[in-house]
Every structure is written in C-alpha cells, then in structure tokens.
C-alpha positions as a printed NumPy array, in Angstrom:
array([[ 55.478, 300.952,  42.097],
       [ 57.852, 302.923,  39.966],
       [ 61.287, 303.32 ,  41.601],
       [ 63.753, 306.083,  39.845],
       [ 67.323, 305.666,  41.62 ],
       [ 69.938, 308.183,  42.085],
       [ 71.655, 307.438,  39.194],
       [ 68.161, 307.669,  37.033],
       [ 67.967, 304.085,  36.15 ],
       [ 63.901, 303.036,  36.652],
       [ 62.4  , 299.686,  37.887],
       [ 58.631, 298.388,  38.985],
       [ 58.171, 296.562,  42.028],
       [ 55.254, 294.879,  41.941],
       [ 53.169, 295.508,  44.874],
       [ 50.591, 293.437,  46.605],
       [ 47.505, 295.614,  48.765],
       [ 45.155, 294.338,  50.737],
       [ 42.773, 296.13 ,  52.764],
       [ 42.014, 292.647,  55.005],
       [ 43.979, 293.379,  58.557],
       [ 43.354, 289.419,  58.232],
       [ 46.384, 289.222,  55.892],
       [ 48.857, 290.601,  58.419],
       [ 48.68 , 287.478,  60.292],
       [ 52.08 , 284.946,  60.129],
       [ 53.925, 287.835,  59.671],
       [ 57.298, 288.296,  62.035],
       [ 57.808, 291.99 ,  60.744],
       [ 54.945, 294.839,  60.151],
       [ 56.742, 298.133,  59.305],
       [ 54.496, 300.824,  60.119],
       [ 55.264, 304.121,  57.473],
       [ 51.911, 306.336,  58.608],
       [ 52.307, 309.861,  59.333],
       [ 51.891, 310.015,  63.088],
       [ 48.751, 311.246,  63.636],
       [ 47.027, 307.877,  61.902],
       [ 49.546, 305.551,  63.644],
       [ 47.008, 304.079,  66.36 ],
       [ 43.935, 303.938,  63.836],
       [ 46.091, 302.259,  61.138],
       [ 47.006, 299.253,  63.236],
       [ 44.278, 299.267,  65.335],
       [ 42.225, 296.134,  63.247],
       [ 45.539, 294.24 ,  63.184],
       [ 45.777, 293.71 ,  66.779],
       [ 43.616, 290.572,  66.421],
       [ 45.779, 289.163,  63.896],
       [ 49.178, 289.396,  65.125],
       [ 50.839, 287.605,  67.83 ],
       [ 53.241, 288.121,  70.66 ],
       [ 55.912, 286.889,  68.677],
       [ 56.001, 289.197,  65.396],
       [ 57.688, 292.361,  65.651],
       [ 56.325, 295.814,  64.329],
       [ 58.897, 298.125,  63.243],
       [ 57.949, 301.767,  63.574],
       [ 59.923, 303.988,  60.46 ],
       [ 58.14 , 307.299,  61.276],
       [ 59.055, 310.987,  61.889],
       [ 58.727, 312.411,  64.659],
       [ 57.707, 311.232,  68.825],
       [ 55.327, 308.924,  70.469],
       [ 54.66 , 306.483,  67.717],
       [ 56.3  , 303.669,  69.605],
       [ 53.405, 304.544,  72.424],
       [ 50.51 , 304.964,  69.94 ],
       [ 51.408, 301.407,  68.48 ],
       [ 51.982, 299.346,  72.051],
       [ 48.327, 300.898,  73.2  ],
       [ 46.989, 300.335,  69.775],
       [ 48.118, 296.725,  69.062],
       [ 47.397, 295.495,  72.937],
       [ 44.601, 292.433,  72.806],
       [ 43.104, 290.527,  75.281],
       [ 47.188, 291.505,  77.699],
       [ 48.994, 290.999,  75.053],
       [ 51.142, 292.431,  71.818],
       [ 53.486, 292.08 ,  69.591],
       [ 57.138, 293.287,  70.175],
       [ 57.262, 297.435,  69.049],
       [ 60.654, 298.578,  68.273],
       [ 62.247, 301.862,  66.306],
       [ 63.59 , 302.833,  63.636],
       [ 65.202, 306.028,  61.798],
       [ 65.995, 306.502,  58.209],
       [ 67.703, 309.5  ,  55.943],
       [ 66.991, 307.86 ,  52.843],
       [ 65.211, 310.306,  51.048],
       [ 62.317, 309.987,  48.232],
       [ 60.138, 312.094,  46.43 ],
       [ 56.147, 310.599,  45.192],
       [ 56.099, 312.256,  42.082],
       [ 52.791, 310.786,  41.081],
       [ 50.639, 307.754,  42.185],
       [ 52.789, 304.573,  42.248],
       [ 55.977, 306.696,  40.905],
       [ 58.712, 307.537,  43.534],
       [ 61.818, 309.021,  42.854],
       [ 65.281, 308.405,  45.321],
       [ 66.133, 311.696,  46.22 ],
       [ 69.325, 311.305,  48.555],
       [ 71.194, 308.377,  50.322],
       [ 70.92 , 308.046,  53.612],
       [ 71.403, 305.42 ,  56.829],
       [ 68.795, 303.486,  58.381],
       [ 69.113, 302.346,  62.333],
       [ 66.802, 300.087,  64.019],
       [ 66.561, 299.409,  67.895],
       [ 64.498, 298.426,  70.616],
       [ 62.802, 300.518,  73.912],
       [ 65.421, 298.39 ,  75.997],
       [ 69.869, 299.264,  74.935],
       [ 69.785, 295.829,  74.101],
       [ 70.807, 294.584,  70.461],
       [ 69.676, 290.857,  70.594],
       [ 69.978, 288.554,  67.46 ],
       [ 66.104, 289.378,  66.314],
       [ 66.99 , 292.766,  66.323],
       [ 70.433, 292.071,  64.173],
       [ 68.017, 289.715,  62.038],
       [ 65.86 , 292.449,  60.907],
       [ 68.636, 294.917,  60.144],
       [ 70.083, 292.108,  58.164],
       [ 67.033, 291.532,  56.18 ],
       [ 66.518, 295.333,  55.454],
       [ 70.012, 295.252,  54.338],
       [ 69.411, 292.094,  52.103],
       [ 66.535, 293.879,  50.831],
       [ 68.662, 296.8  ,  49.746],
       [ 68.397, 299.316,  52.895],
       [ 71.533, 299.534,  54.167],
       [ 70.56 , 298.739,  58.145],
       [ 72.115, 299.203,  61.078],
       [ 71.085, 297.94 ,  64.826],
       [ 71.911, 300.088,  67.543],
       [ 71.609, 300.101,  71.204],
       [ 70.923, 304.03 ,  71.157],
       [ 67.777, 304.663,  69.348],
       [ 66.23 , 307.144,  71.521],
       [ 69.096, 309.359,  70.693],
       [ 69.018, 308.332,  66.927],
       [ 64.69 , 309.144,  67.119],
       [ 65.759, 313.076,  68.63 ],
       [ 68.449, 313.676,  66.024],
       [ 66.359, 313.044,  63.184],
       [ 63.329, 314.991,  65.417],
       [ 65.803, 317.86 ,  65.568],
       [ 66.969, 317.673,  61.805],
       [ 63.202, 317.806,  60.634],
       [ 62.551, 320.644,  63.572],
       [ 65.181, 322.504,  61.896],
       [ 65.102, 322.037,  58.129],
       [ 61.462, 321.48 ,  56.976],
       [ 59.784, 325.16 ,  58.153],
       [ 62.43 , 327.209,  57.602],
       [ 62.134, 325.63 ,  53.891],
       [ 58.3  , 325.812,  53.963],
       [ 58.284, 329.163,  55.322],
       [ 61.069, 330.279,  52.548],
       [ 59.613, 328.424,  49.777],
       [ 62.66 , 327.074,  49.148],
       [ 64.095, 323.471,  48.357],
       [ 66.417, 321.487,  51.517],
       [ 68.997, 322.363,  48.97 ],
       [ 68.811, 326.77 ,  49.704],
       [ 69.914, 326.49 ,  53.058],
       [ 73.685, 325.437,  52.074],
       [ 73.519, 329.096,  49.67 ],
       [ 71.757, 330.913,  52.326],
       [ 73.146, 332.288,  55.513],
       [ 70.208, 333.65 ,  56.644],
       [ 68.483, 330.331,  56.164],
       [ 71.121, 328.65 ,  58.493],
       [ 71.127, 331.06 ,  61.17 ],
       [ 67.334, 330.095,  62.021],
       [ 68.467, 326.479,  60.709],
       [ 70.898, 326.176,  63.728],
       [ 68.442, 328.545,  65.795],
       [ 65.818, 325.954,  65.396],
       [ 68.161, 322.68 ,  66.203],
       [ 69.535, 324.169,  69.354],
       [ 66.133, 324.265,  70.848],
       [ 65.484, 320.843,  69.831],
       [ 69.069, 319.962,  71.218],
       [ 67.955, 321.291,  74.38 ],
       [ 64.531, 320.197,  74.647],
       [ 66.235, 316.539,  74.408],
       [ 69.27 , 317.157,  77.04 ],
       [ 66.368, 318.118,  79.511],
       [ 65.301, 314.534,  78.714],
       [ 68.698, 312.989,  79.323],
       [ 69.542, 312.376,  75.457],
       [ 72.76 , 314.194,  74.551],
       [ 72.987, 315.351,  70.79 ],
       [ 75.576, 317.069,  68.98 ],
       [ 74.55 , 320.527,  67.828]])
C-alpha cells in the first residue's frame, strides 16, 4: 500500500493478504475495518480460529458492530474479548493500494465495561507505537455517539450538496441543517443516557 501523508511525503507498506481465516489464529489483536453491514459475515470463519484470550478491536462507523461481532465470533460458549474503538483520522483511497491522509485526527479505544485495564492501555500503546496516536478511555459509548452524530450530520448534507466536508465552514445554509442534523442525533443519544455536547 501507498501511503501519501499530510505533508505529501509517500511511502509503501508492504502488505501481507490472506484469504485463510486459518491465519488469524495466535493473534491477540484482530481490528475489524468492514463497513457495518458485512461485519458478522467477515468474521464469521474466524470464530474457529481465535481464542478467548485475543481481543478484536472494532474501528467502524456507526452502531451495533460490537453486537454483530460477539454473536458472530461465539463458538462452541465461547469468544474472544470485543471492544471499541473511534477514530478522526481521515484518508482518502485514491486508487487500488494508494491512500492518501486527508486530516489528523484522535483515536480512542475502550471496552463494553468503564473499565481501562492494562490490556486495554496495551493496545492503545501499540497503536500509538505503530504511529496512531491512541488513547484508552473509560467512556466509549459516548465517544461511539459523537462520532455517530458527526457522520449523521456532515456526510448527507455534503452528499446531498455535492459538496466537499470542507463547504460547510463557507456555507451557512450548509450549517444550519449541519447543526439541525446533530441535535437530533444529540437527542436520540440523551434518550439513551449518553450526554453529548451539541
């Protein structure tokens, strides 16, 4: 993979595939990166190969994937530990095997429980060693909704306007149904108990 940074230096990662759920198995992290819809059926032939031990990280958009991947990855009573994460890096696939780093962001991983226990610290630290600044919180529920409401908020009104993230800083029209559009998500997530800032 071609990585372009911010700064428009360019570097290749090499990248190993498989297509063997057999090769998941030793692992102690799986980060799952599937848009939600295909979470379940993309880790459903690893279940066999992963034990109760290993952790698999969710880094998707939106709700439920946590769910999808405890039914999913549950064999014979058991599975692996599922925990959460949220990024705001941002990155643009500008062909096959070319991505481009589009905007800085944070990355914050937690667990179902408030708890931050050393594993949890562990991964953020190896994330962080890996160069993804990571963060382990005790609040990622709240952490999933905010980046729910940001997504709720920013990606139609820029699909529907044909317009770049960047319009709705030089529009006001944009950021009146912007804010319209967080406010609901705000509210659909204080009806859940999660207080967000609008």
């Amino acid at each position: 993979v071609t990585l372009t940074e911010l700064d428009g230096s360019a570097h290749s990662v090499p990248v190993t595939a498989t297509s063997d759920p057999a090769d998941v198995e030793g692992s102690e992290l799986v980060i799952v990166l599937v848009k939600s819809w295909a979470t379940g059926d993309s880790v459903k032939p690893l279940k066999e190969h992963l034990t109760r031990d290993a952790v698999v990280l969710t880094l998707q958009n939106g709700l439920g994937n946590a769910a999808q991947l405890r039914s999913a990855l549950l064999h014979d009573g058991v599975r692996p530990h599922v925990w959460l994460g949220v990024t705001t890096q941002a990155a643009l696939r500008t062909a096959p095997g070319r991505v481009s780093h589009t905007g800085e962001g944070i990355t914050v991983v937690g667990r179902k429980s408030s708890e931050v226990n050393p594993r949890l610290q562990q991964v953020a630290a190896t994330l962080t060693a890996a160069g993804i600044e990571t963060h382990a919180v005790d609040d990622i529920h709240r952490w999933v909704w905010r980046k729910l409401a940001v997504n709720a908020a920013i990606n139609p009104v820029t699909a529907l306007a044909g317009a770049p993230n960047r319009a709705i800083r030089e529009n006001a029209d944009l950021q009146r149904a912007c804010r319209l559009l967080a406010s609901e998500a705000v509210a659909v997530a204080a009806a859940r108990g999660l207080a967000l800032d609008e």
